[in-house]
N, C-alpha and C positions, 0 to 999 in steps of 0.2 A: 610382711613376711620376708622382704626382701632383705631387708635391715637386718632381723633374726639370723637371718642365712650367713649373711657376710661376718655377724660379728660371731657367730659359731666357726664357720671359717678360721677367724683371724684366733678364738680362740683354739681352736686343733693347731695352727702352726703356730702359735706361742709355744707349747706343750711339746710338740716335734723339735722346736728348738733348743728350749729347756732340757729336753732329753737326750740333746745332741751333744751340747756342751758337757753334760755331767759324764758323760759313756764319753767321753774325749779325753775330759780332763782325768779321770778313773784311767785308762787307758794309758794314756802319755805317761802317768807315776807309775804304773804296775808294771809293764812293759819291760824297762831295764834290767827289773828285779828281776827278770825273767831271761835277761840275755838276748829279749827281743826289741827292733828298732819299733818305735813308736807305730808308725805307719803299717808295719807289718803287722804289727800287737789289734790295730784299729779296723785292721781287714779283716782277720780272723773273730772279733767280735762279732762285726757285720755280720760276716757269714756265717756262725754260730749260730745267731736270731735269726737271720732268713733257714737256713735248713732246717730250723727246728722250728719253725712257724708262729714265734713269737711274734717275730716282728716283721715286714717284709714293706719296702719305698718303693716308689718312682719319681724318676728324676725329669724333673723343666729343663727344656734341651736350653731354653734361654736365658733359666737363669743360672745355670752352670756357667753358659759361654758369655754371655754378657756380665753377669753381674758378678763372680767367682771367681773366675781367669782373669781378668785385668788384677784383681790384688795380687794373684800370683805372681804375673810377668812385671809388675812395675816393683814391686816389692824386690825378686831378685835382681832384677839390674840397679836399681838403686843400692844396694850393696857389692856391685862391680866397681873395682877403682879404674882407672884411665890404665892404671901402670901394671894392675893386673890383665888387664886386655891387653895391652901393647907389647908386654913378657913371653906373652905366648900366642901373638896373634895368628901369625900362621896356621898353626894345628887347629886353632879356636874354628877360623876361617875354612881350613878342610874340611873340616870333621861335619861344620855347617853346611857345606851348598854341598861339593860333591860326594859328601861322606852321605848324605842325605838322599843322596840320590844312587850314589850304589847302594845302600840299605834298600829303597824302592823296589829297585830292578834285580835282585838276590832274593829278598825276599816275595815279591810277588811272583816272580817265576816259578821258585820255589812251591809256592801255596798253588798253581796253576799245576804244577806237574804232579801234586797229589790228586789233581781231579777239579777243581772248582775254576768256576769259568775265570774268565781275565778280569769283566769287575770285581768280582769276589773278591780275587786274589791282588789285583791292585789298590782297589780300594781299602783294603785292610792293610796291605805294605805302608801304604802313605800314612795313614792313621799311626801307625804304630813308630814310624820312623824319629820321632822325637825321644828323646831323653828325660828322663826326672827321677835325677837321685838326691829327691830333697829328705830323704831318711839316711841316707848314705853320708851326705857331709854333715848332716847334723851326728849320726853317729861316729865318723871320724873323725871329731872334733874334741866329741868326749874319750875316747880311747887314746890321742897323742899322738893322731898320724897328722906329718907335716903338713903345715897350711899351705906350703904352694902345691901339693896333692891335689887338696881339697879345691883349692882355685881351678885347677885344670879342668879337673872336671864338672864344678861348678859353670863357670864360662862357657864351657862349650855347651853345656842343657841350654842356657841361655840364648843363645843365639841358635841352635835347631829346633828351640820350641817356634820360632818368629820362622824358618826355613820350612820346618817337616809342616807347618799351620797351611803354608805357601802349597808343602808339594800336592797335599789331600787336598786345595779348592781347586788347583790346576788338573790334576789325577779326575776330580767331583767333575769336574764342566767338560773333561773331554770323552768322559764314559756316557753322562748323561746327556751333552750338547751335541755329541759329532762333530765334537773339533778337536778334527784327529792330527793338522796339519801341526808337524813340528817347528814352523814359524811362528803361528800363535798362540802354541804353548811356549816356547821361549818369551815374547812378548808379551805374554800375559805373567811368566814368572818373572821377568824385569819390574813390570808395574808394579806390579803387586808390593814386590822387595822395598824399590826405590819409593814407589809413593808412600806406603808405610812410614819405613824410617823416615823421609823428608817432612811428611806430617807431624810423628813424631818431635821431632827436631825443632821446625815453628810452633809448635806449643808449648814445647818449654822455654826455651830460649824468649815466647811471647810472656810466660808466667814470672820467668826473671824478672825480665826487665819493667813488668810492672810493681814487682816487689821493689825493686831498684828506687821505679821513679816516687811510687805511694809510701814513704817510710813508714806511715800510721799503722799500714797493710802487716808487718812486721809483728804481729802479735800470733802466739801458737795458735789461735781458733781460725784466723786468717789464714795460715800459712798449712794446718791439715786437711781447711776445705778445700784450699787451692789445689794442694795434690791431689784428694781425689776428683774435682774436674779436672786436673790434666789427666789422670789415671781414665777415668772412664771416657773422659772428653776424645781424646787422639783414639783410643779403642773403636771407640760407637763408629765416629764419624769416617777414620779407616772403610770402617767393613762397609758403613755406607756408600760410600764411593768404589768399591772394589779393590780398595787396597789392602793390604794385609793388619789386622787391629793389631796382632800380636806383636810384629813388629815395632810399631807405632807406640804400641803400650812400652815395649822394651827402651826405645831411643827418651821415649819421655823420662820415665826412670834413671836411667843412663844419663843424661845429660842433669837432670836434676840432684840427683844423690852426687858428684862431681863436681859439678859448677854453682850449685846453687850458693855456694859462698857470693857469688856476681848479686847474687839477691838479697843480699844478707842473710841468709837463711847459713847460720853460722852458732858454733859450740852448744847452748844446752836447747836451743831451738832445734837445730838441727841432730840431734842425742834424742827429744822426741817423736819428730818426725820418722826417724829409724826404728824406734820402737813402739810406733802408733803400728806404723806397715809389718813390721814383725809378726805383733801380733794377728794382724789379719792374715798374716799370710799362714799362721799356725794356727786359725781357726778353718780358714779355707782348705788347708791341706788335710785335716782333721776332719772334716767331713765330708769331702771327696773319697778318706780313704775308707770310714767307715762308711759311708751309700756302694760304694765298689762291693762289696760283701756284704751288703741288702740287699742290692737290684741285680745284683748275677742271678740269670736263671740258671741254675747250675744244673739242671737237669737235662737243659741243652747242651750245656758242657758237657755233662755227661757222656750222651748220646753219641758225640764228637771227639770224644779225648782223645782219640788218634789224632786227628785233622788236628787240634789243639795242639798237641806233645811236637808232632812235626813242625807247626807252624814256629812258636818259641823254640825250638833246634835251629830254623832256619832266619829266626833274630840272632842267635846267639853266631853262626859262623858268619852273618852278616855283619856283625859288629866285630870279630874275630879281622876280618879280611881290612876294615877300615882302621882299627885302631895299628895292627902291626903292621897292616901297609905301610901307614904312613911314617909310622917310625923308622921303618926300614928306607923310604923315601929322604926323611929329615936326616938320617945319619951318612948316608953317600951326596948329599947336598951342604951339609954341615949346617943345616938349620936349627942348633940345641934342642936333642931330643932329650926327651928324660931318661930317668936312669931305669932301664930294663925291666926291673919288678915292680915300676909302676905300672909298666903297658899290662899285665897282667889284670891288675886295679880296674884303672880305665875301663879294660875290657869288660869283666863282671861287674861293677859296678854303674854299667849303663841301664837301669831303672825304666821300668815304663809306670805312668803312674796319670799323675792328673790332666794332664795334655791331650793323651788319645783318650780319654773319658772323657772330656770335655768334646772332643771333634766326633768320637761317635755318635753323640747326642744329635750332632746338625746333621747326621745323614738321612737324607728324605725317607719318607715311610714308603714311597715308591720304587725305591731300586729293589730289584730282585735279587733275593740271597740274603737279603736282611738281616734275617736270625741268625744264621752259618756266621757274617761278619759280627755281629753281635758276638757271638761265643765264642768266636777267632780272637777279638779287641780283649775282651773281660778274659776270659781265659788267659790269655798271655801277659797281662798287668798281674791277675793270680799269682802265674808260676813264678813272674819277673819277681815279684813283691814277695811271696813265701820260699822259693829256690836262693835269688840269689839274693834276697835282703835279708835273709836268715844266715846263711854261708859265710857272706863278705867279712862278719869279723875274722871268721877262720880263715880267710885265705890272708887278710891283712897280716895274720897273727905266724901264719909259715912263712911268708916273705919277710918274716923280720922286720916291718913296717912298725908294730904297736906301740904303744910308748917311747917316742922319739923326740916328742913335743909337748910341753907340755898344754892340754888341749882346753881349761877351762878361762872364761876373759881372756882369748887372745882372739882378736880381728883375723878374720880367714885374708885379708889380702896382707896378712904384714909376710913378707918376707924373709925366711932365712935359710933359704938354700940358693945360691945366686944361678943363672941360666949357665952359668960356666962349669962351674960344678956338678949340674946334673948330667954333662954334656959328657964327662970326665969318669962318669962313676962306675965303675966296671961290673958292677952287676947287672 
């Protein structure tokens, strides 16, 4: 009986799968036709079959965050160059720790002064504080908005996915531990940081150099397994120590998509490895965004759409206050700001999407207020994903942004606006 059971099992989520890919790939082609970013197009399927009781999921809080987010985070840093980081590191770097942390404290205050207690309201701040506009630079990509646009705000998702991952365990353990002392929340977000990436770090750098010394190793079946143990390997073993995976996963990526030439992992080897990860990261993003508009119980949204409509108001001037902050900062410091109708960009096109999906999932079945955060997270990846991922061409399209570049086969880190230039641009 037992055997029957499993292999009935494995047949339903064959079928689940098969049916995921065909409703992705359906999706991903029809979408444009439509004027809609892919992702957006994938949400409103979902949700279409759960309101109408077709079809309705639930999501493994483990194998989101384990098995699904590390091909996210190593996939995009592995398409980070050195020279795209170090162009604009500053803002990358703000927008990271402390841009992440007034998002926190804006917005959970915010959510607290509509009525809901401090975990409620913090705990959903941190969740939410991460970026993901991986529908966004894939759309301005094909529309011709400048690649170092795209890099800007590519980079910085990137590094406050591994930050905002950071502030929700730290936000998680001192709501539910009583560790309330701002010493060991500071010390616990050091660790976190530093052990992550440092782990990160020795695994690649370990992966290299055994590609280095094994030339045999040197072969594409060799050199894709490898990536995914450093991919899931610096993740797992991160979070098992208390360090941050996300992190971990990013520096691994990062250092390998960069340096892996030390490995030889060089021209059409490395031209697969980019497009092995590609892919995963277009199937992962793909069914993350179609289960979002499964598993929303939207009738709790419902119930809430006020507490919801406020809560994404008080993302949006929270990302409002960071992005022209700091430009307002970078330009009486002379740190090469960009040129004015990008901070616009930036600003709407900060995306909530598979990150706070991914972290709502580990929040214990114990904290009280559950649901409320439940339909606070999904609710506001919704509006994030149907408001402003719907919009963003139009506003590209008034700021005279659109077709400026031309956007198909060109590498998002080539450069051709140089940091001087944007520095200069009077709009």
């Amino acid at each position: 009986m037992g055997t029957v059971l499993v292999a009935a099992s494995l047949i339903k989520t064959d079928v689940f799968l098969i049916l995921i890919l065909a409703l992705t790939a359906f999706t991903v082609v029809l979408a444009p036709k439509i004027k809609l970013p892919p992702t957006v197009g994938l949400v409103l399927v979902g949700l279409f079959l759960n309101i109408t009781g077709i079809w309705h999921a639930t999501l493994n809080p483990d194998l989101v965050f384990y098995v699904l987010l590390p091909i996210v985070i190593f996939e995009a840093s592995f398409n980070l160059t050195t020279h795209d980081f170090i162009a604009d590191w500053p803002r990358t770097v703000f927008l990271a720790f402390p841009g992440v942390g007034v998002m926190c404290v804006i917005v959970g205050y915010g959510v607290h002064l509509m009525g809901q207690p401090y975990m409620v309201a913090f705990l959903f701040a941190a969740i939410v504080a991460a970026t993901d506009p991986v529908s966004v630079v894939a759309l301005f990509r094909d529309l011709g908005v400048a690649p170092r646009l795209r890099t800007v705000i590519e980079s910085e998702s990137i590094m406050n996915d591994g930050t905002g991952a950071v502030a929700y365990a730290v936000t998680l353990a001192i709501l539910t531990g009583g560790h309330a002392g701002v010493g060991w929340a500071a010390g616990k977000l050091i660790w976190m940081c530093l052990a992550g990436m440092g782990l990160g770090t020795v695994f690649a750098l370990g992966a290299l150099f055994l590609l280095r010394i094994f030339h045999e190793w040197n072969s594409w079946h060799v050199v894709l397994t490898l990536s995914l143990v450093l991919a899931y390997g610096s993740f797992v073993l991160a979070q098992h120590i208390g360090a941050s995976g996300v992190l971990a996963g990013m520096m691994a990526g990062f250092i390998m998509g960069n340096y892996g030439h030390h490995g030889r992992v060089t021209g059409e080897l490395r031209d697969m490895l980019m497009q092995f990860w590609e892919y995963g990261s277009f199937f992962v993003n793909g069914l993350v965004f179609l289960l979002v508009g499964l598993v929303i119980d939207w009738r709790v949204v419902g119930h809430n759409i006020l507490l919801v409509a406020g809560a994404f108001v008080f993302t949006l001037i929270a990302r409002a206050v960071i992005v022209y902050g700091w430009d307002g900062f970078a330009r009486l410091v002379h740190l090469g700001p960009v040129p004015s109708r990008w901070n616009h960009v930036l600003w709407w096109g900060g995306l909530r999407g598979t990150v706070p999906v991914a972290l709502l999932l580990t929040v214990p079945s114990t904290i009280k207020g559950l649901p409320i955060i439940q339909a606070l997270v999904l609710g506001t990846v919704m509006a994030s994903l149907l408001i402003e991922g719907t919009t963003i061409p139009l506003v590209v399209g008034k700021l005279g942004l659109l077709g400026t570049h031309p956007g198909h086969g060109q590498a998002v880190g080539h450069h051709d606006e140089p940091l001087t230039a944007q520095a200069k641009d009077p709009s």
